[in-house]
C-alpha positions in Angstrom: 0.0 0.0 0.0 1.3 3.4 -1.4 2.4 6.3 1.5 0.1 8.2 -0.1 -3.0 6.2 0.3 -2.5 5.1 4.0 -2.1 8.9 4.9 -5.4 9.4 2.8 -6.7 6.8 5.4 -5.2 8.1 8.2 -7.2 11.2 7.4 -10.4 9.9 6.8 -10.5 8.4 10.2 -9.0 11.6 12.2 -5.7 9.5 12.7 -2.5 12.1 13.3 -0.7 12.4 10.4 3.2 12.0 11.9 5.7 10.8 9.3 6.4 7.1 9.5 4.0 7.1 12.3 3.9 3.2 13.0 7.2 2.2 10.8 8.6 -0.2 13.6 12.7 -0.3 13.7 13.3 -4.1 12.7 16.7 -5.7 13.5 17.8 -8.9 10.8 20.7 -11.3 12.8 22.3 -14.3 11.0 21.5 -16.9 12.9 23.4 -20.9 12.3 22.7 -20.4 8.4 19.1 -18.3 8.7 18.0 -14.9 9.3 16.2 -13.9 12.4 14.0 -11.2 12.3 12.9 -9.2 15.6 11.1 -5.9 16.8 12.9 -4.4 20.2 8.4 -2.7 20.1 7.0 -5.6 19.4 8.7 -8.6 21.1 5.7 -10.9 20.1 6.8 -10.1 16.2 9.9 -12.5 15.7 10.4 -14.9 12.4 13.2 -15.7 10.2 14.0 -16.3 6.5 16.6 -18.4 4.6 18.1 -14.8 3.4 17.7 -11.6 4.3 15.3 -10.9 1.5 12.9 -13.6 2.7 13.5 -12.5 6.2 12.4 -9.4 5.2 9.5 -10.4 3.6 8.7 -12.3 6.1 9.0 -9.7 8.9 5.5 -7.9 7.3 3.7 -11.1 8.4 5.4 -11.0 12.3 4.7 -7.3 12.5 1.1 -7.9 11.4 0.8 -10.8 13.9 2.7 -9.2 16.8 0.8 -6.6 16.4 -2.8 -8.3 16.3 -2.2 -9.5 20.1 -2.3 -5.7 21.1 -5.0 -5.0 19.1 -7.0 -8.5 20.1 -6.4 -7.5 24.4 -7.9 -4.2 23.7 -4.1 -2.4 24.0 -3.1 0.5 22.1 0.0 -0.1 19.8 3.7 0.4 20.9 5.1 3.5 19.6 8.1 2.9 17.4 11.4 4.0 18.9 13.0 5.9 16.0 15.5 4.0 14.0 19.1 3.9 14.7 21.5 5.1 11.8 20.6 2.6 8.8 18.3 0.5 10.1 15.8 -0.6 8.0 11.9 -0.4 9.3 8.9 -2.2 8.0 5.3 -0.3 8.1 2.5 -1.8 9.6 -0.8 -2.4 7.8 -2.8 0.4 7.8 -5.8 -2.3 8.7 -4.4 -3.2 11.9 -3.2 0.8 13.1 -6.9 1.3 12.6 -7.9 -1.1 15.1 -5.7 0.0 18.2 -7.9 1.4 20.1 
């Protein structure tokens, strides 16, 4: 989903409009021939991938789901910390930000 289209959202329901508002710093470790994916936000979001390409792929799905235990206990999200120098950050669906009460 474009930037564009989930600030449109964001919008439409009233959600502030904060740059990279819920992009979560994600940190990818080799680990004995894999890649393990975690969130120091969202300790519930781990996963792995046989590369870091399918690590990273992967770490949309272990955002989503980390983040789905907040939303499911009634919780509001964690704020993301802000990313150290060159640390990648993955955004999370603009479904489940709408849900956090």
């Amino acid at each position: 989903m474009s930037k564009g289209l989930v600030a449109a959202f964001k919008r439409q329901l009233g959600l502030r409009l904060e740059p990279d508002m819920f992009d979560y710093p994600v940190t990818l470790t080799p680990d004995d021939g894999t890649v393990l994916v975690t969130f120091a936000d969202v300790p519930e979001a781990i996963t792995f991938g046989a590369d870091e390409g399918e690590a990273s792929r992967n770490a949309v799905d272990a955002l989503e789901t980390g983040l789905s235990f907040y939303v499911d206990a009634g919780r509001p999200l964690p704020q993301p910390s802000k990313p150290k120098r060159g640390q990648k950050t993955v955004g999370a669906p603009a479904s489940t930000c709408t849900k956090s009460p």
